[in-house]
Structure formats: structure tokens, C-alpha cells
N, C-alpha and C positions, 0 to 999 in steps of 0.2 A: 625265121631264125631268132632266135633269143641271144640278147646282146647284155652283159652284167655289166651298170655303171656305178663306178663308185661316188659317193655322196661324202662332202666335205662340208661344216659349219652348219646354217640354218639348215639346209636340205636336211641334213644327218639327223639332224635334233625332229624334224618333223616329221619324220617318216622313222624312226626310233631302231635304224640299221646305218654299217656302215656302205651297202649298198643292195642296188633292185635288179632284179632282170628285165628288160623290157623286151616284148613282141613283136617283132617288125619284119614283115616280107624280106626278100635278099634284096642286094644293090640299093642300097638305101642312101641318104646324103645324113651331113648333121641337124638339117631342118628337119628330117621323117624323124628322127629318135628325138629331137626337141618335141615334136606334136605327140610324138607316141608317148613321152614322160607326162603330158601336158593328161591326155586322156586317161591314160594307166593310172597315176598316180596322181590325185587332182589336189591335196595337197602342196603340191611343189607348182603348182600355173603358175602364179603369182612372181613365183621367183626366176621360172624359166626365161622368163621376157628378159631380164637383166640377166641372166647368168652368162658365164663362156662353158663354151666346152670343150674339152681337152682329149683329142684322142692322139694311143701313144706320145703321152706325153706334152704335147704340143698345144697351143690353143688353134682353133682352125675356124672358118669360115660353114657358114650355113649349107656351100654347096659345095664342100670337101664331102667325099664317099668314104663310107665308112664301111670295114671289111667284116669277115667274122670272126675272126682272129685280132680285134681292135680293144685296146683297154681302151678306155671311157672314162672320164669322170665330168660333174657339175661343179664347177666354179662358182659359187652365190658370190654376187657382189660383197663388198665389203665398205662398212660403213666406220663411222667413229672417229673420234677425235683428239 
């Protein structure tokens, strides 16, 4: 299935869209689209390890599933002073 996640802050700016599609077999959790961003899109590793992700909305855990019908986005940490 191909899951569209939107990108916010540094992700945005380095991958030069406001989002990607990523490739991921069905019944997936938030950890399989973590690795799949990590692989697809090697740009964003870096960031993935600190980031949240928010599906529907919400920020969720690693082993929340994620549907095909799920909005998605990468939360990069946020720094500054």
C-alpha cells in the first residue's frame, strides 16, 4: 500500500515537498513507516530517530497500526532558544 505523509520544518526543507508517499506492505504499525521513511527517503534517517508521528492527528506510539486511510505526518524535533 502507499501511505502519503506530510512533512513539516526540517523534513520539508530537505526533501524540497510538502510531502512523500511511502511503500509499505498492508497492517503496518508506526515503526514499519518509520523504517520505510528511514530507507525510501535517506535524507530524513537522521531526523527520523527524534521525530513524532502523528497519525490522524494525534502523536502515537511505535506499535500504534496504521490504516490506509490514515493521514500521517513527521513532527522533526524542534530546537532553539
Amino acid at each position: 500500500m502507499k501511505l502519503t505523509v506530510k512533512l513539516f520544518a526540517v523534513a520539508r526543507q530537505r526533501i524540497g515537498k510538502s510531502a512523500i508517499e511511502v511503500e509499505l506492505p498492508e497492517a503496518v504499525t508506526v515503526a514499519n513507516v518509520r523504517t520505510a521513511i528511514i530507507e525510501q527517503f535517506p535524507p530524513l534517517a537522521d531526523i527520523m530517530r527524534h521525530a513524532r508521528i502523528a497519525v490522524d492527528s494525534e502523536y502515537e506510539a511505535d506499535a500504534t497500526f496504521v490504516g490506509i486511510r490514515s493521514e500521517l505526518a513527521i513532527i522533526p524535533p524542534v530546537s532553539g532558544g
